[in-house]
mmCIF file of the C-alpha atoms, coordinates in Angstrom:
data_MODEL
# 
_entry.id   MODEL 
# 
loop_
_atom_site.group_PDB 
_atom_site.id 
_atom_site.type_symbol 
_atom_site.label_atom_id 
_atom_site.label_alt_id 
_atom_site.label_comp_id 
_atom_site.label_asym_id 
_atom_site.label_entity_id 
_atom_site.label_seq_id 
_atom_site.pdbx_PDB_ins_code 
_atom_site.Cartn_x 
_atom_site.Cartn_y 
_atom_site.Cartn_z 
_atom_site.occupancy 
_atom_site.B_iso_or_equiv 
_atom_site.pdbx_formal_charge 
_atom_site.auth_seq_id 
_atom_site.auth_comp_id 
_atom_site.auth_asym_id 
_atom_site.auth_atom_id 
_atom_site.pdbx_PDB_model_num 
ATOM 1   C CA . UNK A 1 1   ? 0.000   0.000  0.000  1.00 0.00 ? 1   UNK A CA 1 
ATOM 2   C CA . UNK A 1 2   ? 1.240   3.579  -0.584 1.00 0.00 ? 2   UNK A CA 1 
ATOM 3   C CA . UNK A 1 3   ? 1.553   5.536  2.313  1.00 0.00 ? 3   UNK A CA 1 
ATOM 4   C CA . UNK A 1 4   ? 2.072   9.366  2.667  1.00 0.00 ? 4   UNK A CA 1 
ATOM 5   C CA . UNK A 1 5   ? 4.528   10.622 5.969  1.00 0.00 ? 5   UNK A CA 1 
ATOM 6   C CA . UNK A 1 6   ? 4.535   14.032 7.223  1.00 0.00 ? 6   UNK A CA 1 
ATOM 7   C CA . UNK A 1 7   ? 5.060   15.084 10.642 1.00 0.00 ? 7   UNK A CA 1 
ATOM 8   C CA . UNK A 1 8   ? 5.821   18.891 11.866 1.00 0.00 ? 8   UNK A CA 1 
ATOM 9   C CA . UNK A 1 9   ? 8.834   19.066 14.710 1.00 0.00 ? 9   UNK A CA 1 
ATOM 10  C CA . UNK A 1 10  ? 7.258   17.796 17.547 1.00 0.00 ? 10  UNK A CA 1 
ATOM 11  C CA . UNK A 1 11  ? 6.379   14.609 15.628 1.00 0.00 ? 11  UNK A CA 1 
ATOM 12  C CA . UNK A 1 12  ? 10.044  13.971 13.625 1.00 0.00 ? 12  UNK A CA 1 
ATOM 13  C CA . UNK A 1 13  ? 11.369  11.165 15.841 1.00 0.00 ? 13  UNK A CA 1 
ATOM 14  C CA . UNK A 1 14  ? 8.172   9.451  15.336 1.00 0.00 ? 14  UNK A CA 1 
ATOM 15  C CA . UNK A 1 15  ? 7.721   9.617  11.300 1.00 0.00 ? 15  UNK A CA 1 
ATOM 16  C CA . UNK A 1 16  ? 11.385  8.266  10.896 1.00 0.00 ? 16  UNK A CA 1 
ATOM 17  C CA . UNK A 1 17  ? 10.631  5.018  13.441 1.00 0.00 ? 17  UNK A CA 1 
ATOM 18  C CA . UNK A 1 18  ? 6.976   4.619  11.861 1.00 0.00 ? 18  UNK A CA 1 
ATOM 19  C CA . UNK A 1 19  ? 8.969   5.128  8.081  1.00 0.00 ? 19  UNK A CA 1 
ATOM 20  C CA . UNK A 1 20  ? 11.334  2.182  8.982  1.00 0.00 ? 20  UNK A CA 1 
ATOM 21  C CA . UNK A 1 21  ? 8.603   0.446  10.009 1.00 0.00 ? 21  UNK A CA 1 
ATOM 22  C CA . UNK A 1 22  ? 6.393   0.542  6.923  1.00 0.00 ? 22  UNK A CA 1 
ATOM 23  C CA . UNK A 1 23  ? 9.176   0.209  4.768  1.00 0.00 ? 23  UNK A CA 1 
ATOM 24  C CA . UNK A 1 24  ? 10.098  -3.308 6.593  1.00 0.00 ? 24  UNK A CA 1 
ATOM 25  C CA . UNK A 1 25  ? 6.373   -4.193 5.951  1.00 0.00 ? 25  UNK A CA 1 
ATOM 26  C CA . UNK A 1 26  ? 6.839   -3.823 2.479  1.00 0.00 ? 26  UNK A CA 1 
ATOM 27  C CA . UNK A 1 27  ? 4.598   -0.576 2.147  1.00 0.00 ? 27  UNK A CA 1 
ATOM 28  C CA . UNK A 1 28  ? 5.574   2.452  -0.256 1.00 0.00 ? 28  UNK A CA 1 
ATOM 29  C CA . UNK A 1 29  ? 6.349   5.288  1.915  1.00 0.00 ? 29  UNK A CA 1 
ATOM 30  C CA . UNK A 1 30  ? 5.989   9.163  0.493  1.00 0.00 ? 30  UNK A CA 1 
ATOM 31  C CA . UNK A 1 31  ? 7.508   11.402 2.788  1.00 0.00 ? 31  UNK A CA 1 
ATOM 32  C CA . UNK A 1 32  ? 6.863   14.600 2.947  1.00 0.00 ? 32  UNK A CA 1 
ATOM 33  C CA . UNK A 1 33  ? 8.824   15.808 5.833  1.00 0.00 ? 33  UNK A CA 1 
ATOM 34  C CA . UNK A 1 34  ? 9.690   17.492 8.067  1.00 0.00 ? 34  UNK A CA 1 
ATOM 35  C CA . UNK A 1 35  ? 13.226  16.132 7.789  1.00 0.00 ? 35  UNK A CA 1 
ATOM 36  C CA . UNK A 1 36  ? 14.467  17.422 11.364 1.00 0.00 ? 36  UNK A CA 1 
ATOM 37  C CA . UNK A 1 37  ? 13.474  18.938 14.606 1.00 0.00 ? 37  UNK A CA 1 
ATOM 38  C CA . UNK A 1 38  ? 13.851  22.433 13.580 1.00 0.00 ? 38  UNK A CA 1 
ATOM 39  C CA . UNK A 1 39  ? 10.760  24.219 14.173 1.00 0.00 ? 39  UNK A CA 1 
ATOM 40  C CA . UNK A 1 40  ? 8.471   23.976 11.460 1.00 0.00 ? 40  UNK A CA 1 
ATOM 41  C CA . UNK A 1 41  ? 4.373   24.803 10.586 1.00 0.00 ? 41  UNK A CA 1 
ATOM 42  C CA . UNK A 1 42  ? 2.266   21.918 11.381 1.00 0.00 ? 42  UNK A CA 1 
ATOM 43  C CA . UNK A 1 43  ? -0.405  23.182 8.603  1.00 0.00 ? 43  UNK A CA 1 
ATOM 44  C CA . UNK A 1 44  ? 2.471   23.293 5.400  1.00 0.00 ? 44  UNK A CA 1 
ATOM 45  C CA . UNK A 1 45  ? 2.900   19.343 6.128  1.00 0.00 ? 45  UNK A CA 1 
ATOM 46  C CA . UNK A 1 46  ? -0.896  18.331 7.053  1.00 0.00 ? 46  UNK A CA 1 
ATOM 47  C CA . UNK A 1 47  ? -2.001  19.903 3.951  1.00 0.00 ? 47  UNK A CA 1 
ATOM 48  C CA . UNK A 1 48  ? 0.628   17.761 1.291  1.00 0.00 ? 48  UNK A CA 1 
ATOM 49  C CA . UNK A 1 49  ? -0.495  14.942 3.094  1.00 0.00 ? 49  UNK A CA 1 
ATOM 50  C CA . UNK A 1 50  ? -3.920  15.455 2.778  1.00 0.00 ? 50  UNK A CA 1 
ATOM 51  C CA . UNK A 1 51  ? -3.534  16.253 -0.976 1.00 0.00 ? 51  UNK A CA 1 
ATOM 52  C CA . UNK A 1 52  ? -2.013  13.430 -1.633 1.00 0.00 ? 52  UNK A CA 1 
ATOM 53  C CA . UNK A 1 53  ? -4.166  11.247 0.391  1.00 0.00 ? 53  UNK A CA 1 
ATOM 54  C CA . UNK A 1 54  ? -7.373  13.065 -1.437 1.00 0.00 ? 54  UNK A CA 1 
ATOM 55  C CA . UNK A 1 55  ? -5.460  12.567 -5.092 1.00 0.00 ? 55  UNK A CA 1 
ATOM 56  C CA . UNK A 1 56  ? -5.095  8.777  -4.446 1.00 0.00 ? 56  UNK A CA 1 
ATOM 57  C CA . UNK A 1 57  ? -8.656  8.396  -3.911 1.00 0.00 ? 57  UNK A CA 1 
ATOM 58  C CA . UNK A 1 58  ? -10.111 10.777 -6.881 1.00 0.00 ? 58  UNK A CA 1 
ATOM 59  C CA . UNK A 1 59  ? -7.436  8.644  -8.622 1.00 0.00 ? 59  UNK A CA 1 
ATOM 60  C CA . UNK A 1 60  ? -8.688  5.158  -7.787 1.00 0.00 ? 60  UNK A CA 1 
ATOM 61  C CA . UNK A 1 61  ? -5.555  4.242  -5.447 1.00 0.00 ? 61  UNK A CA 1 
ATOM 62  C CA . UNK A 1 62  ? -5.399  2.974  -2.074 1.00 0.00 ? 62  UNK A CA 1 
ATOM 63  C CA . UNK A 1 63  ? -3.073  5.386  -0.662 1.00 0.00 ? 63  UNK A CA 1 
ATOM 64  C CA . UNK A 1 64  ? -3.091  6.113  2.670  1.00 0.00 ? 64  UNK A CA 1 
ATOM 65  C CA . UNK A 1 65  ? -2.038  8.937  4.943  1.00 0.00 ? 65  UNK A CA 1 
ATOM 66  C CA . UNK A 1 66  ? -0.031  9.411  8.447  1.00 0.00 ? 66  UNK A CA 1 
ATOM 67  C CA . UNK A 1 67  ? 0.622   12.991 9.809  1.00 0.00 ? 67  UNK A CA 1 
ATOM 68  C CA . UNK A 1 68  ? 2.330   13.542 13.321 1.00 0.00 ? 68  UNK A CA 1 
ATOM 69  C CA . UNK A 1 69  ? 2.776   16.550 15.661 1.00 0.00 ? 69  UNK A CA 1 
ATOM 70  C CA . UNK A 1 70  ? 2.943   16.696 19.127 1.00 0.00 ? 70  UNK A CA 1 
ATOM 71  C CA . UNK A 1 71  ? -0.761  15.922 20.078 1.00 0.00 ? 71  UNK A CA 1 
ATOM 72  C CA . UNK A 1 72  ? -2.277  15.158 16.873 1.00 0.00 ? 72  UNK A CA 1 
ATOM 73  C CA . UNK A 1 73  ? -5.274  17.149 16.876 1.00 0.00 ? 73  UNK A CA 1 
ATOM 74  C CA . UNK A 1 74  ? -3.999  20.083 15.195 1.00 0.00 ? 74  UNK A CA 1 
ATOM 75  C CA . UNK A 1 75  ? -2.892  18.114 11.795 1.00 0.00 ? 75  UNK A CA 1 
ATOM 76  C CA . UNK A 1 76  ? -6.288  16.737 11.617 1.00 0.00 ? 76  UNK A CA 1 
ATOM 77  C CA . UNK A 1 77  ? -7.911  20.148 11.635 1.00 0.00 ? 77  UNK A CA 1 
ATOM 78  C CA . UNK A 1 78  ? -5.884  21.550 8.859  1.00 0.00 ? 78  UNK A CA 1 
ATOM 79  C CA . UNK A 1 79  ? -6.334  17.606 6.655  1.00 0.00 ? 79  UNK A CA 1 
ATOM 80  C CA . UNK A 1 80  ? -9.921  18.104 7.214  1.00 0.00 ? 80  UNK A CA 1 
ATOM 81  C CA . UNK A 1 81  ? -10.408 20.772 5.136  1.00 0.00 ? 81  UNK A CA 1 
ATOM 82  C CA . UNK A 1 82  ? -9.515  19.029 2.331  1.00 0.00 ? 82  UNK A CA 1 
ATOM 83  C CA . UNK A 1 83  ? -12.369 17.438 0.395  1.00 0.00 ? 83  UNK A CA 1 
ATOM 84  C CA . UNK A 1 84  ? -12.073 13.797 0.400  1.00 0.00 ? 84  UNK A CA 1 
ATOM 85  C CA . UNK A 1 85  ? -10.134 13.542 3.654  1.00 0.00 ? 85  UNK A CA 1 
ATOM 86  C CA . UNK A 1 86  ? -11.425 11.740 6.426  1.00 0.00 ? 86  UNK A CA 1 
ATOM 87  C CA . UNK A 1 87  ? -8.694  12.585 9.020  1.00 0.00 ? 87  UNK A CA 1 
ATOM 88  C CA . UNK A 1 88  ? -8.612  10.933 12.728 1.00 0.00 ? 88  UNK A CA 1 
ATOM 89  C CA . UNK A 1 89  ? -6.505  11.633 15.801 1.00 0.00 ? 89  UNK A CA 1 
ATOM 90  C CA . UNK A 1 90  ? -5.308  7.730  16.704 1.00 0.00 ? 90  UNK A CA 1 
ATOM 91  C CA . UNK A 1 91  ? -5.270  7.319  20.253 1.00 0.00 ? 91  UNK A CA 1 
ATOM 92  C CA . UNK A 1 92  ? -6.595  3.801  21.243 1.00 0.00 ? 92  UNK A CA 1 
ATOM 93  C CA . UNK A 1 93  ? -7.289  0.627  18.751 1.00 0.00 ? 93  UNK A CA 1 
ATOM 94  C CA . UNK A 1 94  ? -10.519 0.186  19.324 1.00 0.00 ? 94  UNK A CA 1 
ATOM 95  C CA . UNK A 1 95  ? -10.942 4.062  18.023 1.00 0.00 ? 95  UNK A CA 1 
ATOM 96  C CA . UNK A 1 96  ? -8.813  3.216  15.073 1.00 0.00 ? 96  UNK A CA 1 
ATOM 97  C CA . UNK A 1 97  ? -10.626 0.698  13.990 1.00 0.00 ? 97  UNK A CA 1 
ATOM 98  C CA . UNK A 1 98  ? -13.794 2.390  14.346 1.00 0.00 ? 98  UNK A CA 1 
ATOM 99  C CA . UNK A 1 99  ? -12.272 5.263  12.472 1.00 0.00 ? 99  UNK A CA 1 
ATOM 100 C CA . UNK A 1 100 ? -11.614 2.627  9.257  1.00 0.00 ? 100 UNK A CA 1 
ATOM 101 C CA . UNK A 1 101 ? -14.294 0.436  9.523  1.00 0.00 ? 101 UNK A CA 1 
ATOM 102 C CA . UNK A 1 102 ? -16.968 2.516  9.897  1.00 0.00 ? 102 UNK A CA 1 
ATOM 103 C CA . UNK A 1 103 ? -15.749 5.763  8.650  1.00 0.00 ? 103 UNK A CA 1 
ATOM 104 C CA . UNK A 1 104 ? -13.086 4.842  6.083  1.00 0.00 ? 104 UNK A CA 1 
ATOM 105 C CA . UNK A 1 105 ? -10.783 6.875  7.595  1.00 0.00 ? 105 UNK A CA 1 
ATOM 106 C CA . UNK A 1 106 ? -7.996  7.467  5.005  1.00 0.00 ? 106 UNK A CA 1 
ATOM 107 C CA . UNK A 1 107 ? -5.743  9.637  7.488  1.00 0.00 ? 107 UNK A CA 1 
ATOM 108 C CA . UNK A 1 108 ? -4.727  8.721  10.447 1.00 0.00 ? 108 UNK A CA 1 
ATOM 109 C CA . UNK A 1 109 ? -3.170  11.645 13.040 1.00 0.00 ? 109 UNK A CA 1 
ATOM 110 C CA . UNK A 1 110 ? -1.039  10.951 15.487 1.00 0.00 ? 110 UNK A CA 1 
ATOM 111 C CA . UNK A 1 111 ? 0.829   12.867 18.951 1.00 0.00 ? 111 UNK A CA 1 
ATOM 112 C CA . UNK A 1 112 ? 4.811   12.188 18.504 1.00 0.00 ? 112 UNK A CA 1 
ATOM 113 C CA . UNK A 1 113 ? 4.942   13.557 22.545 1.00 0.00 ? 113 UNK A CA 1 
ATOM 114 C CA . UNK A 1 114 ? 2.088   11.297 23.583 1.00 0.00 ? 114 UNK A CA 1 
ATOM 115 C CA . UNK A 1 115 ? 2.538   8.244  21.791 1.00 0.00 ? 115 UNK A CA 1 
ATOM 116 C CA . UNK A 1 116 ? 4.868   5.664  22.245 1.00 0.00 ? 116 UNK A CA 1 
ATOM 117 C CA . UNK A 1 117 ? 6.387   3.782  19.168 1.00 0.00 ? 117 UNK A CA 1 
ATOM 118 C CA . UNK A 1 118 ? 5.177   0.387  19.768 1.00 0.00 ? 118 UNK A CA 1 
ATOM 119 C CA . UNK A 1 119 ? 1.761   2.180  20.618 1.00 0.00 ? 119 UNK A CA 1 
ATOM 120 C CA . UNK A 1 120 ? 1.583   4.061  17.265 1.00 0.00 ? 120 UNK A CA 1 
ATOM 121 C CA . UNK A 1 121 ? 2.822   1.223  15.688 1.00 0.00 ? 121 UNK A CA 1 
ATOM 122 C CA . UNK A 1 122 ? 0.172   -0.655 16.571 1.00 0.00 ? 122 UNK A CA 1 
ATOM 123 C CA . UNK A 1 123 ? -2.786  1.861  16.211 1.00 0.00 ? 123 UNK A CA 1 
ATOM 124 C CA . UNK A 1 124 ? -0.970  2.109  12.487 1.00 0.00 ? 124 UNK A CA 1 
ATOM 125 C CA . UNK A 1 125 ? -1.277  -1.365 11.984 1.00 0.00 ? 125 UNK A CA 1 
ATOM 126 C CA . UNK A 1 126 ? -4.774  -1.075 12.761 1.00 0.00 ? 126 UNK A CA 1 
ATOM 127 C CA . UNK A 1 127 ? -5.183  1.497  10.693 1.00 0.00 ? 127 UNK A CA 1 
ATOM 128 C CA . UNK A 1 128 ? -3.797  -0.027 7.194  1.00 0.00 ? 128 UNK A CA 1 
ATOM 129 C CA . UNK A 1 129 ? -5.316  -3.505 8.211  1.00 0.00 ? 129 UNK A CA 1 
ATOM 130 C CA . UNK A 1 130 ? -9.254  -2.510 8.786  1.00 0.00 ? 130 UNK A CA 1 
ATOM 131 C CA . UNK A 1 131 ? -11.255 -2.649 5.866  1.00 0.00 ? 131 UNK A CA 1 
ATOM 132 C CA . UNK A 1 132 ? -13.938 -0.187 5.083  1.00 0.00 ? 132 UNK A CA 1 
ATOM 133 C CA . UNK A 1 133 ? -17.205 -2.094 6.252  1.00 0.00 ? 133 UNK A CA 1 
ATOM 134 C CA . UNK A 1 134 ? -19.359 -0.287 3.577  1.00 0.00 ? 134 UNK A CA 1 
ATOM 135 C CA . UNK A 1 135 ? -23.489 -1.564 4.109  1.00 0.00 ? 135 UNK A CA 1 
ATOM 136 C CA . UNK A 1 136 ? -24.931 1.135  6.503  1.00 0.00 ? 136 UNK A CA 1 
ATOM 137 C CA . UNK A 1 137 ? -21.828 3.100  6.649  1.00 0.00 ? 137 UNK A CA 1 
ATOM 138 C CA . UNK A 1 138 ? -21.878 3.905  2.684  1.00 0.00 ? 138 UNK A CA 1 
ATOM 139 C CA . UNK A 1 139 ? -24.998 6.426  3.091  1.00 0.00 ? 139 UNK A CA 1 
ATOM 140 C CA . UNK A 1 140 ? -23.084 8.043  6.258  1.00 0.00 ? 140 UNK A CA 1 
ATOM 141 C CA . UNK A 1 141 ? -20.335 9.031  4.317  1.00 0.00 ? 141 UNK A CA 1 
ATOM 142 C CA . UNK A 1 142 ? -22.288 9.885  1.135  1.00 0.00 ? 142 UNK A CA 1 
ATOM 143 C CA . UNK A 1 143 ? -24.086 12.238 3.150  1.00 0.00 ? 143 UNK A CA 1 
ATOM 144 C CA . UNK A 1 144 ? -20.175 14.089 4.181  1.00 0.00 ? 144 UNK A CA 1 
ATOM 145 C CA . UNK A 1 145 ? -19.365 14.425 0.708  1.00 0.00 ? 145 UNK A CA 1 
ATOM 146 C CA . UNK A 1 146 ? -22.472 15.917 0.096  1.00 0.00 ? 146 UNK A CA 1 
ATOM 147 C CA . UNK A 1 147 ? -21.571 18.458 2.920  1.00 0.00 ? 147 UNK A CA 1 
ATOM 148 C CA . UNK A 1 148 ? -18.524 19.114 1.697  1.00 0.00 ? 148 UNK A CA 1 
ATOM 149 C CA . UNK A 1 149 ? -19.698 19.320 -1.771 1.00 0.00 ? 149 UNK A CA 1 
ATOM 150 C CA . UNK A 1 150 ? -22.914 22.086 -0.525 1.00 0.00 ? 150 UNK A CA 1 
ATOM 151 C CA . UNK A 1 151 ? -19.674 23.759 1.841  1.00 0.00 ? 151 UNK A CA 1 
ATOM 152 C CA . UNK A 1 152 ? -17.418 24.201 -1.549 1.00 0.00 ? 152 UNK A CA 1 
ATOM 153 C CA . UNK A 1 153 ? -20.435 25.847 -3.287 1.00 0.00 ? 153 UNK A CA 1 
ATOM 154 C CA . UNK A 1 154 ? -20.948 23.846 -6.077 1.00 0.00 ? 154 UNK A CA 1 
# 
C-alpha cells in the first residue's frame, strides 16, 4: 500500500521510526517531511499529506495517509479541510478501527509527545489492516461528501 509521511517538529522522531517500520512491511512510503526537529508549521505538512491522500482516492488508489505533531489534533484540523479527507486523531485501537471500519478513515493523526512507538505502531497497523465495512456506513459518508460538496459551493 502507498503511504504518505509528514510530521511537523514535535512529531520527527516518530515519522522516521513509523517510516522504517512501513518500509520493513513492504509498504511504499511518500515522505513529505519534516526532515528534522527544527521548528516547522504543522499546517504546510498536514495539507501535502492530505492532498495526496485526497489525489489517491479521486485517482482510484489505495493510498493512505499518516501525519504527526505533538498531540495530533492540530494536523487533523488543517487535513480536514480538504475534500475527500477523512482525518482521525489515533489514540486507542478500538478508536482506530472504528475510524476505518466505519468511517473509512484514510488519514490517520497521530501525537509524537504522547505516543509511544510500539503504541503508534500498533494503532498504524490497525489502521492499514481494517477494511472499510461499507453496508450502513456507505450512506453516512455519502451524506459528508455531500456536505462538503454544498460547503465548496458547487
Amino acid at each position: 500500500m502507498k503511504v504518505y509521511l509528514g510530521a511537523d517538529h514535535g512529531g520527527y522522531q516518530l515519522k522516521e521510526q513509523l517510516k522504517q517500520f512501513l518500509l520493513a512491511e513492504g509498504h511504499q512510503v511518500g515522505d513529505f517531511g519534516c526532515h528534522s526537529t527544527e521548528s516547522v508549521d504543522y499546517p504546510d505538512f498536514a495539507l501535502l499529506v492530505a492532498r495526496a491522500v485526497a489525489g489517491a482516492g479521486a485517482g482510484g488508489g489505495a493510498g493512505r495517509g499518516i501525519m504527526i505533531d505533538s498531540i495530533g489534533q492540530a494536523s487533523a484540523l488543517v487535513a480536514n479541510k480538504v475534500a475527500g479527507v477523512r482525518a482521525v486523531v489515533g489514540f486507542s485501537l478500538f478508536a482506530v478501527e472504528s475510524a476505518r471500519s466505519h468511517n473509512d478513515a484514510n488519514l490517520l493523526c497521530l501525537g509524537g509527545q504522547v505516543l509511544g512507538v510500539g503504541l503508534a505502531r500498533a494503532l498504524v497497523q490497525r489502521f492499514l489492516d481494517t477494511p472499510f465495512a461499507g453496508g450502513r456506513h456507505q450512506k453516512r459518508l455519502d451524506k459528508i461528501t455531500e456536505i462538503e460538496r454544498l460547503a465548496r459551493g458547487k
